[in-house]
C-alpha positions in Angstrom: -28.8 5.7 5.1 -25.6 5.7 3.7 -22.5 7.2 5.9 -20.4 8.9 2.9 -21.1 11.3 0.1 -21.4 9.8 -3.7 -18.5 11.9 -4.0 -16.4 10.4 -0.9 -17.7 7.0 -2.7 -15.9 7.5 -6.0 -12.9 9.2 -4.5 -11.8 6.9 -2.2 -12.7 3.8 -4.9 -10.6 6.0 -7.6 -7.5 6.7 -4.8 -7.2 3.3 -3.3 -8.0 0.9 -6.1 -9.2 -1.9 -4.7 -12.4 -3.6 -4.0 -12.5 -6.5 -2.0 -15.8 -8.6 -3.2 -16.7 -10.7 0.1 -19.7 -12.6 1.3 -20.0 -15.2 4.1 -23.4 -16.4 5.9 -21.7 -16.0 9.3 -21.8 -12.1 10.4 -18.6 -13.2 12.8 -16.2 -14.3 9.8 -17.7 -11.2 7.6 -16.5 -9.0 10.6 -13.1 -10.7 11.1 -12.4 -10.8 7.3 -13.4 -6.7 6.7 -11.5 -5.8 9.6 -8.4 -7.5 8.3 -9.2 -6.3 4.8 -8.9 -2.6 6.7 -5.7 -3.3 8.6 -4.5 -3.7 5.4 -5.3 -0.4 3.6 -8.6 -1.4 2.2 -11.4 1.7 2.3 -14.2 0.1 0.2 -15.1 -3.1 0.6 -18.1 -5.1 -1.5 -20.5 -7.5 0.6 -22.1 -9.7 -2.1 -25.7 -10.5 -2.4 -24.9 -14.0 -2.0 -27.4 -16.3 -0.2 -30.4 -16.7 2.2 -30.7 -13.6 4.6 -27.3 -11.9 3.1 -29.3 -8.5 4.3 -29.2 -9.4 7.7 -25.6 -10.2 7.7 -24.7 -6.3 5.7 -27.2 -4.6 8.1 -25.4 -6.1 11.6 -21.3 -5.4 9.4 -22.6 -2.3 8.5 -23.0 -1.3 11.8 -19.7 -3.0 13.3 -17.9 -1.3 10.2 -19.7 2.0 11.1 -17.6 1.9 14.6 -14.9 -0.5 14.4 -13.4 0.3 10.6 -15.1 3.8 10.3 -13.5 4.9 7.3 -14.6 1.8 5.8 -17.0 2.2 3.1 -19.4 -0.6 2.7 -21.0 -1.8 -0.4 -23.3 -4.0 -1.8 -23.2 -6.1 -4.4 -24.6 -8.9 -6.7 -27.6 -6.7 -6.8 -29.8 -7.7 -10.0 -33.1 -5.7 -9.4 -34.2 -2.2 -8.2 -35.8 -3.8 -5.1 -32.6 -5.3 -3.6 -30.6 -2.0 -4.0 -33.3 -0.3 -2.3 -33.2 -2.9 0.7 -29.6 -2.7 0.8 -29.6 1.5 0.4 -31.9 1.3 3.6 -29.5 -0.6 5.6 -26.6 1.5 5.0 -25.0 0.2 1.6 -22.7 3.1 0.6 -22.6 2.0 -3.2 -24.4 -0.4 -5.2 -22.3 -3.0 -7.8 -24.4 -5.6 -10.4 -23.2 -8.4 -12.8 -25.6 -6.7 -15.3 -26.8 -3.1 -16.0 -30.6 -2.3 -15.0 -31.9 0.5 -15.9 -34.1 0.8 -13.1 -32.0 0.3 -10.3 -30.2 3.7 -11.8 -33.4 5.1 -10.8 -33.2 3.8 -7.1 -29.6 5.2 -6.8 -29.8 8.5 -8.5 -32.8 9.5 -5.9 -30.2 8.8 -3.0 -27.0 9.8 -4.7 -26.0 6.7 -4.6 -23.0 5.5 -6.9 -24.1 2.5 -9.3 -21.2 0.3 -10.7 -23.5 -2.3 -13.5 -22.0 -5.0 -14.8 -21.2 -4.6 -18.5 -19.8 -6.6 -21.3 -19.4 -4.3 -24.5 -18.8 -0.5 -25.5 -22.5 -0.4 -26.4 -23.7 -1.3 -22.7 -21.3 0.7 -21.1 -22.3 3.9 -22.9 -25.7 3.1 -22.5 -24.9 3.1 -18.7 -22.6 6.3 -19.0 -26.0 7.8 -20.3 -27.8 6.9 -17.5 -25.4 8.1 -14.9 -23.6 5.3 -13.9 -19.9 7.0 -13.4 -18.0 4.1 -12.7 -19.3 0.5 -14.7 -18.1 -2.8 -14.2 -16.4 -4.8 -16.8 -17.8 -8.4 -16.2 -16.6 -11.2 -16.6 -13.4 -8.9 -17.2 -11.6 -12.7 -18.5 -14.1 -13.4 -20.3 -15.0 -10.5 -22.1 -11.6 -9.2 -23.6 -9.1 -8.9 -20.6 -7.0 -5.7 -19.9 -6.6 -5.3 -24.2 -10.8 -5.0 -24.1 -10.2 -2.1 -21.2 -7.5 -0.2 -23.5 -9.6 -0.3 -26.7 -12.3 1.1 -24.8 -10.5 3.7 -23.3 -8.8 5.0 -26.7 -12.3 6.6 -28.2 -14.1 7.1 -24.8 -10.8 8.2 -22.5 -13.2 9.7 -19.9 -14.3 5.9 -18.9 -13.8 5.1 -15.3 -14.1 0.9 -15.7 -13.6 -1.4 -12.2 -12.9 -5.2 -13.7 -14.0 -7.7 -11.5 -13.3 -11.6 -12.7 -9.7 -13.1 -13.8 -8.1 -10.7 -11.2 -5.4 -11.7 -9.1 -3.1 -10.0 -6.0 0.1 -10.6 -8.4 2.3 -8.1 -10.0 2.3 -10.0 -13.2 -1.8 -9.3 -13.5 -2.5 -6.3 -11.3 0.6 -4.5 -13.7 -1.6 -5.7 -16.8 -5.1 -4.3 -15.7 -3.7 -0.6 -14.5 -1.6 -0.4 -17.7 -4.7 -0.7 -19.5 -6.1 1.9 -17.7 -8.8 0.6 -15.5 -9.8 3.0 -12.5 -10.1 -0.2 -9.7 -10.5 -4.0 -9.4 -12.7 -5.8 -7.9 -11.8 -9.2 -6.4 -12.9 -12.4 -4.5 -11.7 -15.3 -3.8 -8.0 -14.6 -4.9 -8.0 -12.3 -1.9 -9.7 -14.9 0.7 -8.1 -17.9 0.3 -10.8 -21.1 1.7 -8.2 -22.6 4.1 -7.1 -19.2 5.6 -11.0 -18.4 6.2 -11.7 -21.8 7.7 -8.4 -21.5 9.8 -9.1 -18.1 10.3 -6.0 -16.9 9.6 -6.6 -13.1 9.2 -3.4 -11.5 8.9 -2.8 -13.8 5.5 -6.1 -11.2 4.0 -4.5 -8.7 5.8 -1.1 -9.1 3.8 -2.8 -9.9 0.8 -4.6 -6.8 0.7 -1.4 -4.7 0.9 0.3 -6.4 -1.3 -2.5 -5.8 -4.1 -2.4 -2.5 -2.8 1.6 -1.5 -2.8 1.5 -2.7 -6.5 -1.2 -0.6 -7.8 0.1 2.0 -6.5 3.3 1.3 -7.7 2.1 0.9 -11.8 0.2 3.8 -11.1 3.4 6.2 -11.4 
């Protein structure tokens, strides 16, 4: 069951900015890399659907998160059917986030109050998610699909739109500047935050700068 309100969820995404998009087979690195993504100022944090037994690995974080980072709110993600969110809702996730928009997992997360971020990749698929209930909607792949100009067309006619971009995003003042400009509520991002030879190394406090470094800038071209 999840530890914090669909309210709390959205509120703390909204606030902070950033989501961290993670996944790792070994529940040790997971641990070491959320916990240094929480050290430095991270509250939400996405755990990706990713490979063989990935449930396993959210259910044993979500309970080190649940004492270790409790303020921490832990997602998942890479969630394509409403089967896997409701595996992932039963072992704690706090929000569920999908590279496409699925009508029935809206089901699955409106019963439990749970906030559903699809993926979408034009106007048309993020009002038909809007619709549905989906408050905050994922622009995906954000590159691909327009950048931060497809983001401030969107936002001129439907100015109520709370859009996360996750895909061509990057912890540098030069991109973060471009994608809150446009108007975008948070980013999501990967693999520009968890650099392969710092993980194998594990060199934490490199994530752990990273993180607030992301985060001092959007909240700097938030004023």
């Amino acid at each position: 069951m999840a530890r914090f309100s669909k309210i709390r969820v959205l509120e703390t995404i909204s606030s902070t900015g950033l989501v961290p998009v993670f996944y790792h087979r070994d529940l040790e690195v997971a641990k070491k890399v959320v916990k240094a993504c929480y050290e430095g100022g991270v509250r939400a944090f996405e755990f990706t659907n990713r490979g063989d037994f990935a449930q396993d690995v959210f259910a044993a974080l979500e309970k080190y998160v649940a004492t270790e980072c409790p303020d921490m709110i832990l997602g998942a993600g890479s969630v394509v059917d409403a089967g896997t969110a409701s595996l992932y809702i039963q072992l704690g996730a706090n929000f569920i986030v999908g590279p496409l928009y699925n009508p029935d997992i809206v089901k699955v997360c409106n019963r439990r109050l749970i906030p559903y971020t699809p993926g979408c990749g034009s106007v048309s698929e993020i009002g038909y998610a809007q619709e549905a209930g989906c408050d905050l909607c994922k622009v995906f792949p954000a590159g691909n699909v327009g950048g931060p100009s497809f983001v401030k067309n969107l936002k001129a006619p439907m100015p109520w739109s709370m859009i996360m971009v996750t895909g061509a995003v990057e912890p540098t003042e030069e991109n973060l500047s471009a994608w809150i400009n446009a108007g975008v509520t948070c980013v999501g991002m990967g693999s520009n935050l968890f650099p392969a030879d710092a993980i194998e190394k594990g060199d934490w406090e490199i994530v752990t700068q990273k993180c607030r470094t992301a985060l001092e800038i959007i909240k700097k071209y938030r004023k």
